[in-house]
DOZA-252044 format. One record per residue (C-alpha): residue in three letters; x, y, z. Coordinates in steps of 0.001 Angstrom, whole numbers, plus 500000, padded with zeros to 6 digits. Layout:
alaXYZ ...
This chain:
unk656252753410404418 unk656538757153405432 unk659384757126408497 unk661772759197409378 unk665377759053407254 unk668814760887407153 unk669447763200404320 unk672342763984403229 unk673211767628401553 unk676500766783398965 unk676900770071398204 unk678040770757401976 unk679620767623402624 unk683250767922403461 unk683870764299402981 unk685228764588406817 unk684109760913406945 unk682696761923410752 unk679322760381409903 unk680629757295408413 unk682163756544411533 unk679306757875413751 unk676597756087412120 unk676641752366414431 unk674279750427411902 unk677095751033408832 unk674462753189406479 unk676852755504405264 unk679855755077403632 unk682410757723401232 unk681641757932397444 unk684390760325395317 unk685062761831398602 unk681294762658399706 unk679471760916402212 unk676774758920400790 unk673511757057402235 unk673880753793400957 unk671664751291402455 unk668206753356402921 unk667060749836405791 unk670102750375407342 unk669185753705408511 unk666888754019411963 unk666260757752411346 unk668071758547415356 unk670374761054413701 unk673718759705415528 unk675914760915412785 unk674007764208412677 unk676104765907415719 unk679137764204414270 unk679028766496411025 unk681187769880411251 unk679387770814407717 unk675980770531409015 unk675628768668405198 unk672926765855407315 unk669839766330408756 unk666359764655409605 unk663357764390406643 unk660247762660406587 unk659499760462403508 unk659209757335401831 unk661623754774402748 unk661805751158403215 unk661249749671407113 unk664475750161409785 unk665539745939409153 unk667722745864412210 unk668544742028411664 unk670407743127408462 unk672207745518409804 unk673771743192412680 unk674373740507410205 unk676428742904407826 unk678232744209410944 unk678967740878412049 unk680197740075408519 unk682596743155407602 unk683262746408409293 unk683463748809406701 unk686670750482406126 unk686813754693407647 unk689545756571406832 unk690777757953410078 unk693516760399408384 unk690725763025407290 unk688352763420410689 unk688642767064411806 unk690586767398414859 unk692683770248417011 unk696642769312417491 unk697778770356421012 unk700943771528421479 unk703301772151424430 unk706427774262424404 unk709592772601425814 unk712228774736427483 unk715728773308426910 unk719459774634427270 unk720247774453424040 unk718954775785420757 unk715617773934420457 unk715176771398417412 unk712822772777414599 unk708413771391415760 unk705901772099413800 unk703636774549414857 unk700481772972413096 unk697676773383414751 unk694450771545413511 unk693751768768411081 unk692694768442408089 unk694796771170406159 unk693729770384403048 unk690861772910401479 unk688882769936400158 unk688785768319403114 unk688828770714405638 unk685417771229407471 unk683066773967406977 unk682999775009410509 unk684715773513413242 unk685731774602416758 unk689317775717415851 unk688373778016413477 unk687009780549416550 unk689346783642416598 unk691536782121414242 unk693859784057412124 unk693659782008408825 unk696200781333406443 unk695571780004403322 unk698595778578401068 unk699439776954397893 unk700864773415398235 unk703948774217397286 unk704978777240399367 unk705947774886402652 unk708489773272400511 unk710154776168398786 unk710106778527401896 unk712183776744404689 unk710651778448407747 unk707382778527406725 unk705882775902410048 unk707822779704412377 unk706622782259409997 unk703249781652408976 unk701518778758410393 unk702519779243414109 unk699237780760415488 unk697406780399412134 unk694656778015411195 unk696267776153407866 unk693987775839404728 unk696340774487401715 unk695642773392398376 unk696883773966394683 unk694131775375392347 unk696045773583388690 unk696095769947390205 unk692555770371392575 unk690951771322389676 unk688082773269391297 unk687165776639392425 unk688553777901396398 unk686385780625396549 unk682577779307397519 unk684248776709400534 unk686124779697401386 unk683758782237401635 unk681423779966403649 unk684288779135406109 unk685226782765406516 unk681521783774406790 unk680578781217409242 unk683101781671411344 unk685072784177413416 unk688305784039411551 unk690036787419412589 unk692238787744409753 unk693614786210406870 unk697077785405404909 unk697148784484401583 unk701055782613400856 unk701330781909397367 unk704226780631394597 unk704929783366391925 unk704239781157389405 unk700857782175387381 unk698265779017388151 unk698863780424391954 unk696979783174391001 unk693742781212391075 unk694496780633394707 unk694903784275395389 unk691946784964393450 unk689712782587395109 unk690765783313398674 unk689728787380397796 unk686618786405396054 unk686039784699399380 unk686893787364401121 unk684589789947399104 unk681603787220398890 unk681368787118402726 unk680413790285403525 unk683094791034406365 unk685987793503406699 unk688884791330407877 unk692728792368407695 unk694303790499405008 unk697670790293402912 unk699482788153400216 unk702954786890400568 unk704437785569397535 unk707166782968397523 unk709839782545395179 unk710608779384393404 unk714052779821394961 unk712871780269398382 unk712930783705398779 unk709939786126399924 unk709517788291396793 unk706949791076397983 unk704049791289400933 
């Protein structure tokens, strides 16, 4: 029957796992990190997950599918709520500042969730006026005040370009294009396979068509801040 059916674009799919969680009739479910349509009859074509998306990677087609079999879907949910990963749902962290006597014990100053750039949603409502920072793995261990120096008042994107395997620079581009990110701080390890990050987050840069302050900060492996 022609009926009305989620579709899911891969390609922009964050693998948040929003929509998983969203969707009440258990349709959708995470595959290698990407949300995936897996029971086509689970599906009853209201679009519940679609708001939930911060990738706008799901919307509404027309096509052939099989009926809406609502039985099965209560029957399944009765049987086995699938399992959602609640560690990589996009989310703002709140933070207060507490006034003590004393020298105040080191907080972090991170300010959104997910950090990592695979994860991390294409657009989301902390990214508005954010100064971005984008970091190799690495750096936040080797530089001790890194949460004071560079991600208080920063929107965090981290990742490490050898072990992700994959290139920064389209997700990167389409978060600084869609978005208005005010400025941007590349913090990478001298070592050379941080040089794809670098190179990625100026592609980016280039590739999105805006003029935004930016500089790189490169770490030492000692802990020291080698040049800016």
């Amino acid at each position: 029957m022609i009926r009305k059916i989620i579709h899911i674009d891969r390609d922009k799919c964050t693998g948040c796992g929003a929509c998983a969680e969203a969707c009440h009739e258990g349709a959708i479910a995470m595959v290698d990190g990407k949300a995936e349509l897996m029971r086509e009859d689970f599906c009853d074509g209201f679009g519940d997950c679609l708001p939930a998306c911060p990738a706008d990677a799901i919307h509404i087609e027309e096509r052939e599918a099989p009926a809406y079999d609502e039985s099965a879907v209560k029957a399944a949910r009765a049987a086995e709520k699938p399992h959602i990963c609640p560690g990589s749902a996009a989310k703002a962290l709140r933070r207060e500042e507490a006034a003590t006597a004393s020298a105040p014990a080191a907080k972090s100053r991170l300010s959104q969730w997910p950090v990592q750039i695979k994860l991390a949603p294409v657009t989301a409502p902390f990214y508005r006026g954010a100064n971005l920072l984008i970091a190799a793995d690495c750096t936040a261990y080797a530089y001790a005040a890194f949460h004071e120096d560079f991600i208080r008042n920063r929107i965090t994107l981290v990742g490490c370009p050898k072990l992700d395997g994959v290139d920064y620079s389209k997700k990167l581009g389409e978060i600084i294009a869609g978005n208005d990110i005010k400025s941007v701080l590349i913090v990478r390890m001298e070592v050379p396979c941080c040089g794809g990050l670098e190179f990625a987050a100026k592609k980016a840069l280039q590739e999105s068509g805006k003029f935004l302050p930016w500089r790189v900060v490169t770490v030492s492996t000692d802990g020291n801040i080698l040049d800016e």
